[in-house]
Backbone bond lengths (Angstrom), bond angles and torsions (degrees), N, CA, C in turn:
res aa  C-N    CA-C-N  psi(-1)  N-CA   C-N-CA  omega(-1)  CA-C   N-CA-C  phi
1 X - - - 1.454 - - 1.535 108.15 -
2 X 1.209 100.61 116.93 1.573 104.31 171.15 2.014 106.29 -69.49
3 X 2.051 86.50 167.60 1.716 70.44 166.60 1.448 127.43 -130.76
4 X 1.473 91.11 43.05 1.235 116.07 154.26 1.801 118.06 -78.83
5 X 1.411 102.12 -40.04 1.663 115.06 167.00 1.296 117.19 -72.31
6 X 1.331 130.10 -33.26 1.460 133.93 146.92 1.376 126.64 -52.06
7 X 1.393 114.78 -37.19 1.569 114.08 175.94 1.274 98.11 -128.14
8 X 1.520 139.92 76.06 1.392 129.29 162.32 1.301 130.20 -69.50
9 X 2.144 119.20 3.66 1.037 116.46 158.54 1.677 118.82 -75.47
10 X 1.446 114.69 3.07 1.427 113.98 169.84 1.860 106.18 -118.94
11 X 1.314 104.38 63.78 1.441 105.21 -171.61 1.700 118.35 -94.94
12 X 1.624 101.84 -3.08 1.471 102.88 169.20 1.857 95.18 -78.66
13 X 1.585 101.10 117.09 1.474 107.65 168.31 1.537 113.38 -94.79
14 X 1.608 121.05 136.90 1.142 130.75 -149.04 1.465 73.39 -91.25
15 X 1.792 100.31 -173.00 1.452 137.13 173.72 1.595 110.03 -50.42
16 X 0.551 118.78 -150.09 1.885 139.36 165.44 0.896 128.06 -88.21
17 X 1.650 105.60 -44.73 1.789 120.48 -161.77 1.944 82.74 -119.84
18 X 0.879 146.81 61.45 0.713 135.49 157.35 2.173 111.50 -115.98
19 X 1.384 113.83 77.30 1.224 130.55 178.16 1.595 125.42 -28.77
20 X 1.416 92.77 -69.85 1.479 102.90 -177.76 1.597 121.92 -67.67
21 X 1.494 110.80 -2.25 1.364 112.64 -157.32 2.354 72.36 -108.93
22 X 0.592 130.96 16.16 1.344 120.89 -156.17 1.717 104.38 -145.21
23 X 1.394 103.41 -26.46 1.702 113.59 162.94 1.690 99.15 -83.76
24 X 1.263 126.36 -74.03 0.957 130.01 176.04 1.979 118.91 -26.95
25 X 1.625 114.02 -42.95 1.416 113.35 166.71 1.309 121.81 -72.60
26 X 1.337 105.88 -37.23 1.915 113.84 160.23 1.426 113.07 -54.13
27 X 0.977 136.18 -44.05 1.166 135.77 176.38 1.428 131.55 -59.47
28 X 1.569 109.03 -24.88 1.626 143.58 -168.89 1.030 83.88 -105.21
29 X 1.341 159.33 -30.43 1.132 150.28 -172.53 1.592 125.84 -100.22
30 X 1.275 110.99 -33.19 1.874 130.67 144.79 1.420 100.38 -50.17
31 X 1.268 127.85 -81.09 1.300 143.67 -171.98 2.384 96.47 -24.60
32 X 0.880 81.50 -53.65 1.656 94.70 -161.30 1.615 82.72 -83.62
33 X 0.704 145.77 -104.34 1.630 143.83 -165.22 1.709 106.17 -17.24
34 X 1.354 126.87 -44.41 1.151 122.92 174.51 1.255 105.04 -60.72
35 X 1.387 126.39 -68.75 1.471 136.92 -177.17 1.722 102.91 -42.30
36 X 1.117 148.80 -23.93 1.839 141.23 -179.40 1.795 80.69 -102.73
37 X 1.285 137.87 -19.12 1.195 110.09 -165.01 1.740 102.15 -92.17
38 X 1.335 111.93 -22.87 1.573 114.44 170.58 1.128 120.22 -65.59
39 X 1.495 107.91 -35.96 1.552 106.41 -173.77 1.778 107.36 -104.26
40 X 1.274 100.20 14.66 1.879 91.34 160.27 1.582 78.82 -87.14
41 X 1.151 140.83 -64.46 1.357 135.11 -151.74 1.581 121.72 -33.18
42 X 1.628 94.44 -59.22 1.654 94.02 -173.08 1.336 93.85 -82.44
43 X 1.479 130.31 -28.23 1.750 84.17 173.71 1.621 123.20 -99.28
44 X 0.827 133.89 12.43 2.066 127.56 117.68 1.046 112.46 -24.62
45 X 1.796 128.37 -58.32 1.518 125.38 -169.82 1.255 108.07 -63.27
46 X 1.642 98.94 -45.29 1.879 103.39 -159.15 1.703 92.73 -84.06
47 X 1.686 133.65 -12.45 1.891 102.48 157.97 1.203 92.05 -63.89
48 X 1.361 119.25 -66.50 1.829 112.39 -143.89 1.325 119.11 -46.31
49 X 1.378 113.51 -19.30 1.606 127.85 166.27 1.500 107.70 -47.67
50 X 1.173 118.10 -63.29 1.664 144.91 -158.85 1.581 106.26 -70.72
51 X 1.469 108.09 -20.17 1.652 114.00 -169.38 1.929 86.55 -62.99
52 X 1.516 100.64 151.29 1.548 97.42 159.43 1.488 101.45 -123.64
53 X 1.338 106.21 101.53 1.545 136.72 172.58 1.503 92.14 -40.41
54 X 1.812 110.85 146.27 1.699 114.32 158.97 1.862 102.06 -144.62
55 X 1.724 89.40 118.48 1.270 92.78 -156.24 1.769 125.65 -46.60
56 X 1.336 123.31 126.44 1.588 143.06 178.68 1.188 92.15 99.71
57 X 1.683 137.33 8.08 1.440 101.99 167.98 1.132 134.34 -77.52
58 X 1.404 123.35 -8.49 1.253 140.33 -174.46 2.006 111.14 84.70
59 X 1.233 129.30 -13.27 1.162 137.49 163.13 1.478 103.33 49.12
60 X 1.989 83.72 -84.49 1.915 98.45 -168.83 1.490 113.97 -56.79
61 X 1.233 91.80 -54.29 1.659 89.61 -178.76 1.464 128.69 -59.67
62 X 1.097 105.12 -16.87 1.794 117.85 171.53 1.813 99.58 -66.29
63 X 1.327 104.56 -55.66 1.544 128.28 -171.12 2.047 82.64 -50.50
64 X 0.815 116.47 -107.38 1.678 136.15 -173.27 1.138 94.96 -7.93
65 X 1.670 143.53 -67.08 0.962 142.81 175.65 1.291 126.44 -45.66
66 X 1.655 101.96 -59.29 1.591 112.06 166.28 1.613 108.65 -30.48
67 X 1.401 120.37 -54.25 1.539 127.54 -133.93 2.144 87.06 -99.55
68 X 1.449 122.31 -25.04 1.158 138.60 -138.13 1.441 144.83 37.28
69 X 1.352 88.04 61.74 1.774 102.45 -153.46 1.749 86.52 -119.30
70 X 1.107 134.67 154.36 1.505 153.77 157.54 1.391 119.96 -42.56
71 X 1.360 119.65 106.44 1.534 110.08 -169.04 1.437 88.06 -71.75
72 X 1.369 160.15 -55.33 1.493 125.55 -162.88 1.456 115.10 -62.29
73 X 1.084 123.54 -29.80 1.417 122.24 161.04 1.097 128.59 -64.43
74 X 1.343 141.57 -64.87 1.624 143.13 147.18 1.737 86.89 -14.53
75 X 1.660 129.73 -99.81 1.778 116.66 -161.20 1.753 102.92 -33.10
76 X 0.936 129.60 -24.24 1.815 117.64 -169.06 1.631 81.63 -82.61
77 X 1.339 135.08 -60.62 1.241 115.36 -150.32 1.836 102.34 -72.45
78 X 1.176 123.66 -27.87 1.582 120.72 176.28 1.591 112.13 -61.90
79 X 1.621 91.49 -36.12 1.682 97.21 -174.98 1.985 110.94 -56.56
80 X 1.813 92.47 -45.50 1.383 84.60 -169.09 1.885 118.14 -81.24
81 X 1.195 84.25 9.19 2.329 100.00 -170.21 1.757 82.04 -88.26
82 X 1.634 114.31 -43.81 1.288 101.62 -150.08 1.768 92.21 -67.37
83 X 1.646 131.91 -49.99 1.462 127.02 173.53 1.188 124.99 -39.39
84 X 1.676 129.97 -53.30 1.103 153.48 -175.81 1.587 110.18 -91.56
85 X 1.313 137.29 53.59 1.209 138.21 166.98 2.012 128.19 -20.68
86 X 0.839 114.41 124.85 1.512 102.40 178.92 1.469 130.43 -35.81
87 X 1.355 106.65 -47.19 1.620 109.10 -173.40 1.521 99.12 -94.38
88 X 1.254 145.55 24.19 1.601 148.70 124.26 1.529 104.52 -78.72
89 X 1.786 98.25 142.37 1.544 114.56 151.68 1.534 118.78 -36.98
90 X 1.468 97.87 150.96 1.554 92.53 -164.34 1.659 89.95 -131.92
91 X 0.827 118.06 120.26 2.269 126.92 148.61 1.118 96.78 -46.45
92 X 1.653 105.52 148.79 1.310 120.30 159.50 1.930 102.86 -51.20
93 X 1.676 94.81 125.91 1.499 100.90 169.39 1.437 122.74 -24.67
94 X 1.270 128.76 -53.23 1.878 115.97 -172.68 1.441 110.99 -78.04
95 X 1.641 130.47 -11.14 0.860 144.49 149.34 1.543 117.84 -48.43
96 X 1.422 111.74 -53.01 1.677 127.15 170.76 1.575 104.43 -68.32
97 X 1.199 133.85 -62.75 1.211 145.88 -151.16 2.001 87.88 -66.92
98 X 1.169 103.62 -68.58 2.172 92.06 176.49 1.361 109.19 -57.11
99 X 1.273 154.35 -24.34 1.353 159.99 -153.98 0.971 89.45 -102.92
100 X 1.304 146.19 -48.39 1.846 122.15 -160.60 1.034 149.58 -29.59
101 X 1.725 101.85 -44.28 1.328 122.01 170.90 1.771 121.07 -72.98
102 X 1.169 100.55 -8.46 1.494 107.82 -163.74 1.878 110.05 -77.67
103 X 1.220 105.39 124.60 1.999 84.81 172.04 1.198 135.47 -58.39
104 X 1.397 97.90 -16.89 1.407 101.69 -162.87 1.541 104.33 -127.81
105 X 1.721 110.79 32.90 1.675 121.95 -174.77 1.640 103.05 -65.17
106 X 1.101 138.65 -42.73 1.396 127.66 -176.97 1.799 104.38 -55.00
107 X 1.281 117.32 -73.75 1.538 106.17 147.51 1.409 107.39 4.54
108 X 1.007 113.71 -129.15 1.642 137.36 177.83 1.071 121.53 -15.85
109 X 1.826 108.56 -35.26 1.913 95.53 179.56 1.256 107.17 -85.69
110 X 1.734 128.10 2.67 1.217 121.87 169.30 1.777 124.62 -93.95
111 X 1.337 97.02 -0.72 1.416 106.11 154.86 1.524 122.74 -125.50
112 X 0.914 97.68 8.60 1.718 101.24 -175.66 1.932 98.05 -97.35
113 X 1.529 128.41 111.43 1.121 117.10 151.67 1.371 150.54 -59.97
114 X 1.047 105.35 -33.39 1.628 113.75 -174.08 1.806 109.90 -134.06
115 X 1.230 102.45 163.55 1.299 118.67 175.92 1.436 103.72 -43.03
116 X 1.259 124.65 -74.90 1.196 128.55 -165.14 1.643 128.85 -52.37
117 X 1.857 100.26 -53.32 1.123 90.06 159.25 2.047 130.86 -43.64
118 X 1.538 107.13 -42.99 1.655 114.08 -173.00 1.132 104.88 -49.89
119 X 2.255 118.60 -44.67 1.103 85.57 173.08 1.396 151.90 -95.90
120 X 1.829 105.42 -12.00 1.424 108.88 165.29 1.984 102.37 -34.39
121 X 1.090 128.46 -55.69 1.383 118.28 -155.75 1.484 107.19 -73.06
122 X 0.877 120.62 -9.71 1.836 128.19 177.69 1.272 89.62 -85.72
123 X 1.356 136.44 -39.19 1.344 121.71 -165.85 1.346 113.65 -108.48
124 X 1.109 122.95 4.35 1.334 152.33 152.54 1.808 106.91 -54.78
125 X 0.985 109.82 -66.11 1.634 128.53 -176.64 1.547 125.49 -68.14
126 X 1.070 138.79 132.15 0.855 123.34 -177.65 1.748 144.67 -45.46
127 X 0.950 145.03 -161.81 1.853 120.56 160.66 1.569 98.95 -102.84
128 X 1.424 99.24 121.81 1.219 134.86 163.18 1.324 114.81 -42.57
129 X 1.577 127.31 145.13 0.835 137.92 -175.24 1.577 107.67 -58.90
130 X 1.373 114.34 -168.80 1.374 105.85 176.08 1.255 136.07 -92.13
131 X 1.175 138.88 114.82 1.787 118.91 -176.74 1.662 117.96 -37.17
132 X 1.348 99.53 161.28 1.251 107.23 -150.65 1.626 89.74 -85.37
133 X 1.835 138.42 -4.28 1.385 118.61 172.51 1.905 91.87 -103.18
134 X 1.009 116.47 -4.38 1.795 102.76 160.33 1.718 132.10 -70.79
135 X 1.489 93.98 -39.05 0.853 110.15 155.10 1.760 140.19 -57.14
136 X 1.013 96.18 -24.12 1.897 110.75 173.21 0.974 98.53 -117.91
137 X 1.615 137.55 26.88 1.563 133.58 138.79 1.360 90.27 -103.68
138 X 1.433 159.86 -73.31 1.018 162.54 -119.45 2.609 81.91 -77.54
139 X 1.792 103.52 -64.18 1.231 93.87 -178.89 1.130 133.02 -61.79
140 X 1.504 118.93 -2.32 1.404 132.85 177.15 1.411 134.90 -95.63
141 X 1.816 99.15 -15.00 1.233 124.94 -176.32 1.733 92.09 -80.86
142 X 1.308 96.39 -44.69 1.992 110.26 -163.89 1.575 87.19 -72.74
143 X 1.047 161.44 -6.38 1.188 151.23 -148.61 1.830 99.23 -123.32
144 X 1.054 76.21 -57.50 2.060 82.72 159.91 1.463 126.77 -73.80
145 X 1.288 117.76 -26.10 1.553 125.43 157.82 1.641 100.14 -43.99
146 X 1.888 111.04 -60.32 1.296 87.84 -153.45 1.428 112.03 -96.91
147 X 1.283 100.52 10.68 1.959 108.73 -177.33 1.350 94.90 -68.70
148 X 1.656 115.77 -60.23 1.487 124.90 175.87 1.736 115.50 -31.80
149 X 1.352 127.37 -63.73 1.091 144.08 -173.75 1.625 105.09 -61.01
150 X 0.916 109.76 -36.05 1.417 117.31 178.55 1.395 130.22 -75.68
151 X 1.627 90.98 -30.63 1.677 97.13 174.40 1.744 118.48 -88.48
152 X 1.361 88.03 -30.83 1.355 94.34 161.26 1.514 135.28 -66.14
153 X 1.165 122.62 -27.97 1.090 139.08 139.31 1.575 129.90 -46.13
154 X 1.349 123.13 -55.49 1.406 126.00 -174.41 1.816 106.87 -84.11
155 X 1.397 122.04 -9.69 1.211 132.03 177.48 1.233 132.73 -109.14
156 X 1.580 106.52 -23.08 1.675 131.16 175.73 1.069 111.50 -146.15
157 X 1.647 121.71 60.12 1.420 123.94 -177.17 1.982 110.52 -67.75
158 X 0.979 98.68 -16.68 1.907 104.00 163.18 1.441 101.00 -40.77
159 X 1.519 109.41 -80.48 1.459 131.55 -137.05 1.627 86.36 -58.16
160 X 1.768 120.44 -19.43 1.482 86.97 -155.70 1.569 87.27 -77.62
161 X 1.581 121.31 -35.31 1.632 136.97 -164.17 1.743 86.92 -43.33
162 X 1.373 113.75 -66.07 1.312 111.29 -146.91 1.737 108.63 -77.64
163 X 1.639 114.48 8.51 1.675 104.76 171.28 1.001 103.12 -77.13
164 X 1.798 94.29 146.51 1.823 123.02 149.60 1.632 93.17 -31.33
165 X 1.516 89.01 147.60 1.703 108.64 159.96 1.117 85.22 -63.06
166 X 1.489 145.72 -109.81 1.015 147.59 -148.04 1.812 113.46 -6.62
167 X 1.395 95.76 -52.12 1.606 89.29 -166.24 1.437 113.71 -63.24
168 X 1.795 103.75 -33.12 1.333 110.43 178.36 1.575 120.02 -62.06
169 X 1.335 111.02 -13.67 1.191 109.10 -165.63 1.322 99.96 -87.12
170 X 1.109 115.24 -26.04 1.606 137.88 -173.64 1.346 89.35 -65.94
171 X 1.608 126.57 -98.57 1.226 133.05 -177.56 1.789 117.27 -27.99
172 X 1.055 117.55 -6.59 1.700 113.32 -171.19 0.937 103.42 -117.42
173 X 1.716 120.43 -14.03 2.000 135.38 175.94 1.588 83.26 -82.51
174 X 1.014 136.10 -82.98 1.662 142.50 165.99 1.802 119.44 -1.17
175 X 1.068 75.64 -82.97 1.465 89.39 175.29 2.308 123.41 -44.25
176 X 1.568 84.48 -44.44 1.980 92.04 -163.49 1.907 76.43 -74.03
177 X 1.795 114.82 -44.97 1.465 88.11 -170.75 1.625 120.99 -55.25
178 X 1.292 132.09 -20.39 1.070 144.06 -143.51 1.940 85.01 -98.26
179 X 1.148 107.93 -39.03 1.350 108.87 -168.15 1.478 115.49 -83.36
180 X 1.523 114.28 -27.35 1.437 113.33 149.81 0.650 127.48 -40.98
181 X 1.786 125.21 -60.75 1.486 115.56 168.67 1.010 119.00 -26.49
182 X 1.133 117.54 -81.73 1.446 131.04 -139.07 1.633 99.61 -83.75
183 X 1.159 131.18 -19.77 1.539 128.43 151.30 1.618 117.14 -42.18
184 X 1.324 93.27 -70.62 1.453 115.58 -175.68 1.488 128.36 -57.16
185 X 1.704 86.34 -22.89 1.952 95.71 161.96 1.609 115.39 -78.31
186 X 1.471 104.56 -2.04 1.470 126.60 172.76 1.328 142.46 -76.85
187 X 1.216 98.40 -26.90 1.192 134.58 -151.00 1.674 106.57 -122.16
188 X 1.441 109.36 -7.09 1.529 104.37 -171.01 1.450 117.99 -96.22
């Protein structure tokens, strides 16, 4: 595609040597290539949103491959669809993609211009609490901590008699962390 066929409201084509008329179409032509390259982005994010994951199948990464796109890249573009929802205004993507974590990123991506600035202010701020799918790995991990402990217990009540202190001490450090969680998801 020429970009004369991209911009045919500038279809008087100058001379040869005519520079500025030729930076100026490069520029109209960056301009527009960025703009299809943001919005392949969020909508990559906003499928990978839509996938319904089944846990160990690997889902995304099947998806990334399928599509041949980078599974750490594909999670950045879901990450920033999952902050920036479809039916809200959207920042230019790298604008969204540093803002995510922020509570108050819709705020901010409406005064924040550029990439760079978004992220000095992300890194500006303290670390953010946890996203809301870390968080249901963090409660799911604790949930299997204590399924484990439990079965072992109700099936081999020996093994627990016959642990090292040590291990017990282990298993009861394990366990109260496991129970924080899931308190503290209680408590909020």
């Amino acid at each position: 595609m020429t970009v004369l066929e991209l911009f045919p409201q500038d279809a008087a084509e100058p001379g040869l040597n005519d520079y500025d008329w030729s930076v100026e179409q490069g520029r109209a032509a960056i301009k527009h290539a960025d703009k299809v390259q943001q919005q392949l982005q969020w909508t990559l994010g906003d499928l990978a949103l839509k996938l319904q994951p089944k846990y160990g199948d690997a889902t995304l990464q099947h998806f990334a491959e399928d599509l041949g796109v980078n599974y750490t890249t594909l999670k950045q573009y879901r990450q920033a669809a999952a902050a920036f929802p479809e039916k809200d205004a959207r920042p230019s993507f790298s604008v969204g993609y540093a803002l995510r974590n922020e509570p108050d990123r819709a705020d901010l991506a409406e005064s924040v211009p550029t990439k760079r600035k978004a992220q000095d202010i992300a890194r500006e701020r303290k670390a953010p609490e946890p996203r809301p799918d870390e968080k249901q790995h963090q409660e799911a991990d604790a949930i299997n901590t204590l399924r484990a402990f439990l079965r072992d217990v109700v099936t081999t009540p020996e093994a627990v008699r016959t642990m090292s202190p040590k291990a017990k001490q282990h298993y009861i450090r394990v366990l109260r962390e496991a129970l924080e969680i899931l308190e503290g998801d209680e408590n909020a």
